[in-house]
N, C-alpha and C positions, 0 to 999 in steps of 0.2 A: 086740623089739617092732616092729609096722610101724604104718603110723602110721593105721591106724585104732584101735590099742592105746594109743596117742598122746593120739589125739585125745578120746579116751573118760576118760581122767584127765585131762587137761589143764582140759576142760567142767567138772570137779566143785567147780575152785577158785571159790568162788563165797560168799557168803553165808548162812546159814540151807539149807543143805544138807544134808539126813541122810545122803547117801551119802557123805558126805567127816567123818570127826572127825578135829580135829589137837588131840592132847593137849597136846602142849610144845613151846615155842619157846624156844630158843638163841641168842644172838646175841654175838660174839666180834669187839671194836671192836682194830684191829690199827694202830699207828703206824709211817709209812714210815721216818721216821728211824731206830728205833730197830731195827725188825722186831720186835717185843715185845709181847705181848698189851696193850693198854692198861684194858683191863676186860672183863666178860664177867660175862652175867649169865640164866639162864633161867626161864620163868614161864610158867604154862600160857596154850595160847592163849585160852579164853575170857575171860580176867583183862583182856586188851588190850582199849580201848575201839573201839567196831563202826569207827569212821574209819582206827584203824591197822591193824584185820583186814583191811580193805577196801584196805588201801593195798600189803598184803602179800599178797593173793590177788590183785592185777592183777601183782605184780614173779612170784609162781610161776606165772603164767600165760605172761607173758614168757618165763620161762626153758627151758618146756616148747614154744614158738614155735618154727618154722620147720619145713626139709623136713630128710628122715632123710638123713646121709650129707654136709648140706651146713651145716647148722648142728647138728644133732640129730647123736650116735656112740652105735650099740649097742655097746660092749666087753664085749670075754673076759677073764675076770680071768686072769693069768699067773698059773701054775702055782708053784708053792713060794715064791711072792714071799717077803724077809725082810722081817718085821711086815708084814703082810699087810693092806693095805685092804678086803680084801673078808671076812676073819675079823672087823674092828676094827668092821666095819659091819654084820656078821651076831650080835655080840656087841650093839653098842649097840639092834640091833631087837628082842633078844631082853629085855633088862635092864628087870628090872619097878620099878625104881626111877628118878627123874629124876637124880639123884645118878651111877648106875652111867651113865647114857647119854650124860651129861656129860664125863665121863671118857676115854667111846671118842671121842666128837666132839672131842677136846683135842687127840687121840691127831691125827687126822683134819686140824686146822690146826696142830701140829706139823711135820709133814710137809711140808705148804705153806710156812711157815717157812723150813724144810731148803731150799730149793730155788731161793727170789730173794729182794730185797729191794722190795717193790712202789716206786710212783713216788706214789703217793697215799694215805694213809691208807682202808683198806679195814672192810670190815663182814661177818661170815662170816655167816651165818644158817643154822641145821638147825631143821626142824621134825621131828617123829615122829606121824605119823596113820595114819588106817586109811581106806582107799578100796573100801566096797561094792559090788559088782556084782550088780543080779538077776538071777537064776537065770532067769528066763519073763520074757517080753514082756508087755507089758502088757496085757491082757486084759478090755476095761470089764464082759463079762460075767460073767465067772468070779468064782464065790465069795471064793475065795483071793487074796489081794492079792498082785502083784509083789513086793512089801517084802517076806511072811512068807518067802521065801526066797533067799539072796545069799551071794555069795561075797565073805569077806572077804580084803583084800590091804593086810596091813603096809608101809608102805614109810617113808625118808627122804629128804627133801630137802633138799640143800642150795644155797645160793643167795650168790653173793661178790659185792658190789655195792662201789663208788667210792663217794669223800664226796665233795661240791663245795665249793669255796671261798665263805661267806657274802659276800651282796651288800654291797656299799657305796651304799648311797643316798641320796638329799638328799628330801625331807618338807616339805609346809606344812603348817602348825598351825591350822587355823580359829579355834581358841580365842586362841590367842597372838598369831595373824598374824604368825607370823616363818618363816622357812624356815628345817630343823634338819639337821643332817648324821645319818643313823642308821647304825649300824654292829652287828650279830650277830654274837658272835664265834662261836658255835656252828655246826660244819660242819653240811651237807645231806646227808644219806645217798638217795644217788641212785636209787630203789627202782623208776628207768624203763625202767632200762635195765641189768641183771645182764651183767657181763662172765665171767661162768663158773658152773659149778654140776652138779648130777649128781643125777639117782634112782635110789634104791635100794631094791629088787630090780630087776630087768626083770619085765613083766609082759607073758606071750603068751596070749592068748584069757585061760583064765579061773585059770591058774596059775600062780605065782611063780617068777622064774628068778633064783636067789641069784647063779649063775656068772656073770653078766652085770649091766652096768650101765650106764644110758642117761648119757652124758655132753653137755653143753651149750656150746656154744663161742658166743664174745662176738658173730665176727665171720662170715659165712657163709664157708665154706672157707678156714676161720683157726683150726684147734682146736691149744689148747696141746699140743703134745705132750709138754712136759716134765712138765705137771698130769699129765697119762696115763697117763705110764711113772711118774713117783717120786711121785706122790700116791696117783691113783689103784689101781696097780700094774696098768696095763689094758694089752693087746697094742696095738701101735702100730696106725690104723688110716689108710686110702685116704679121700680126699674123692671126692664124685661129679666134682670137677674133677679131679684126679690121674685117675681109673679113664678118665676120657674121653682127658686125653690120653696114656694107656697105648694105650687103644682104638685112637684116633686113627695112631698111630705106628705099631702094628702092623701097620696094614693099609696104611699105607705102605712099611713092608720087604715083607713081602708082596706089593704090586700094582706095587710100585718107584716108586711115588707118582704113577700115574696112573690116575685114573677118571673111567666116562665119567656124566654129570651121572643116567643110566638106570641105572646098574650102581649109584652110591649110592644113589638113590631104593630100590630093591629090597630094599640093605642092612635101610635103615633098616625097610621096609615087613615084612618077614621080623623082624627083631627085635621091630618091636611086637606083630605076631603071636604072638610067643610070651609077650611080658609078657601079653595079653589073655587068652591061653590059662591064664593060670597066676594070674589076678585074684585067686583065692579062698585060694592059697598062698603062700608066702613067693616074693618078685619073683626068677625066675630070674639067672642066674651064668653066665656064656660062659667057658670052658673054652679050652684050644686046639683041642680034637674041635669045638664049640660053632662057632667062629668060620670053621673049615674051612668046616664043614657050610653057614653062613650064605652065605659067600663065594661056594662053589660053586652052591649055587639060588637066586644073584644074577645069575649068567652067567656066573661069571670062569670062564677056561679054567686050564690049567694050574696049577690048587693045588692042594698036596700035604702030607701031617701033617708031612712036616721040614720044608719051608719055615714053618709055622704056629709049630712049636715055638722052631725057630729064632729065630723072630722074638719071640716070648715071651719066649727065655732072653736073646736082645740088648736087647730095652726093658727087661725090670724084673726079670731075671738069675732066673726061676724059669719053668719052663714048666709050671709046677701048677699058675700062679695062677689065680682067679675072678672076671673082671669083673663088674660088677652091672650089667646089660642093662637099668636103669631111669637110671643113671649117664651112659650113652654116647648114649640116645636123644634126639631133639631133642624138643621137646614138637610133639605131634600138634594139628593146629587152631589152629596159633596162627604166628605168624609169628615162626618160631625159628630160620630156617635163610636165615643172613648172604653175602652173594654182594658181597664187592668188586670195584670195579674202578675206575681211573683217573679214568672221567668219572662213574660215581655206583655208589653202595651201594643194593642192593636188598632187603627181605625177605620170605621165602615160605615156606608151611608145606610141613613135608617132605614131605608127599603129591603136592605142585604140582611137588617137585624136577623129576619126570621130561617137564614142559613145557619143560625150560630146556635149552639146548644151544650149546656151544660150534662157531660155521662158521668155517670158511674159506672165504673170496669176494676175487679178486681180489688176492690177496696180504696181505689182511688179515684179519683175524680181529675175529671179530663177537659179539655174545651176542645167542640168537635165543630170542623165548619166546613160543611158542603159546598163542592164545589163542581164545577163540570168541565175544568180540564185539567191538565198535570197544573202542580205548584212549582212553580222557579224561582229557587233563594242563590243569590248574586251568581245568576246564570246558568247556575243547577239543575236539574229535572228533577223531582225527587221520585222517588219507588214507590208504587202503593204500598201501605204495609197491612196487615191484619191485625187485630186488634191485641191479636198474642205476641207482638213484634217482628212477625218472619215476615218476607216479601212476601207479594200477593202475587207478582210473577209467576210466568210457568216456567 
């Protein structure tokens, strides 16, 4: 999924939407003490009154939040997994019974079980709906309505939320005029904020990808990997922070950890270039050919595919792997690209990098940055100066 595929289900959680039907809702109340289902209970969703629909279409909104790679994982389902999550969940989508779907989702927080002892009593939640896509745009003139044709896509969600501890409060009574201590003993099932969850299938443009499955992590480049590998049974995967600083290291065995402030500008400039070029496709992968290639119509002299691979097989011990070139790059337009230094921290978009440069004057070293008009510090003009500190004034 990329996340225009994201973003196009995510919009449907929503109220009084035809494009989104969610037949049945699940929900499987689990105690820290014991690790042991405490109840569980499912019921179609229209049955729920519109305030707890509403309250659980803003928590699957949540869970489908954020960027792919840093809070959002596409995973591969592992091959021959034993009891297999992606059979138990191709089974529960298929089961035309609530009973039989019940079953595989049991299967699904068993598993989970298997694996820790949570710290807070938790709340599993699976829905089963069907998410429409029209076939044609909408068209005010045309006869045929967008609706009379759409592609439907089956999927599950599931959603693992915290309970909170109920308040302890103190109350004035107007009627009594006495002030009361009140206490709920009944936990808060925390529906703000999902600390895990997954859908199922993936969905790319307009068709269902069983072999794959979007996974959701609590915290941005914090994904369980133990949920991954023994729940889900999903191939381990890279955050966009890992893949950077794979990137990152590379290219300092490679350059020996020296570049000049114009030679990374280029990098990066060259790298966006080819995200842009490839907008409409899946976001290109740097290769060790890939990362040559960039190197070299950066400036750098002397690179060469064994030094590249080399460097591949000493950071992350495969020189096959595929960077994600959306991973490593800084955001373009925006002041993303962090410059310390002793007397201050600066930031500047990566396009400005190649204004920035490190002198030598005088024994010292300096950070010199081009500019093309006066600088104003909290309202200030400042004076040109010459490099020997007098004004540059006449």
């Amino acid at each position: 999924m990329n996340k225009k595929d994201i973003a196009q289900i995510r919009k449907q959680f929503k109220l009084n939407n035809d494009l989104l039907k969610i037949s049945d809702i699940f929900n499987v109340y689990i105690m820290k003490e014991s690790s042991e289902i405490y109840h569980y209970e499912s019921q179609p969703f229209e049955m729920l009154d519109q305030d707890q629909q509403e309250l659980f279409m803003d928590n699957f909104k949540k869970l489908l939040g954020g960027q792919l790679d840093e809070k959002l994982f596409e995973l591969k389902f592992q091959r021959d997994a034993e009891n297999s999550s992606q059979l138990i969940l191709h089974q529960g989508l298929l089961s035309s019974d609530a009973e039989g779907w019940m079953d595989q989702m049991l299967q699904i927080v068993g598993k989970m079980l298997g694996i820790r002892q949570y710290e807070k009593d938790i709340v599993v939640t699976f829905i089963r709906g069907e998410y429409l896509k029209p076939m044609k745009r909408r068209n005010a003139e045309a006869e045929e309505s967008e609706r009379d044709a759409v592609y439907s896509h089956p999927f599950i969600l599931c959603s693992i939320n915290n309970t909170q501890e109920p308040k302890k409060e103190l109350l004035f009574d107007y009627v009594e005029k006495e002030f009361k201590y009140h206490f709920t003993v009944d936990p808060i099932i925390n529906l703000k904020a999902p600390i895990s969850g997954f859908l199922f299938p993936c969905f790319t443009d307009h068709a269902a990808d069983v072999n794959h499955v979007l996974y959701s992590a609590g915290k941005v480049h914090e994904p369980d990997y133990q949920f991954i590998v023994d729940v889900l049974n999903g191939e381990e995967t890279m955050t966009a922070q890992d893949d950077k600083i794979v990137f990152e290291e590379i290219i300092k065995d490679v350059t020996g950890d020296q570049l000049s402030t114009a030679t990374l500008s280029n990098v990066y400039e060259e790298i966006n270039r080819m995200i842009v070029e490839n907008e409409e496709d899946e976001p290109p992968k740097l290769d060790s050919k890939d990362v040559e290639r960039v190197l070299k119509v950066s400036g750098l002299e002397d690179i060469n595919s064994e030094k590249v691979q080399s460097a591949y097989q000493k950071i992350i011990d495969d020189d096959k792997y595929e960077i994600k070139a959306t991973s490593v790059l800084p955001k373009f337009n925006s002041k993303s690209i962090k410059i310390s230094t002793k007397a201050a921290n600066i930031s500047i978009c990566p396009q400005d990098l190649r204004y920035v440069k490190q002198v030598h004057f005088d024994g010292k070293r300096y950070l010199m940055i081009e500019v093309e008009e006066d600088t104003v510090i909290e309202g200030f003009t400042m004076i040109p100066e010459t490099f020997g500190g007098g004004s540059d004034k006449e």
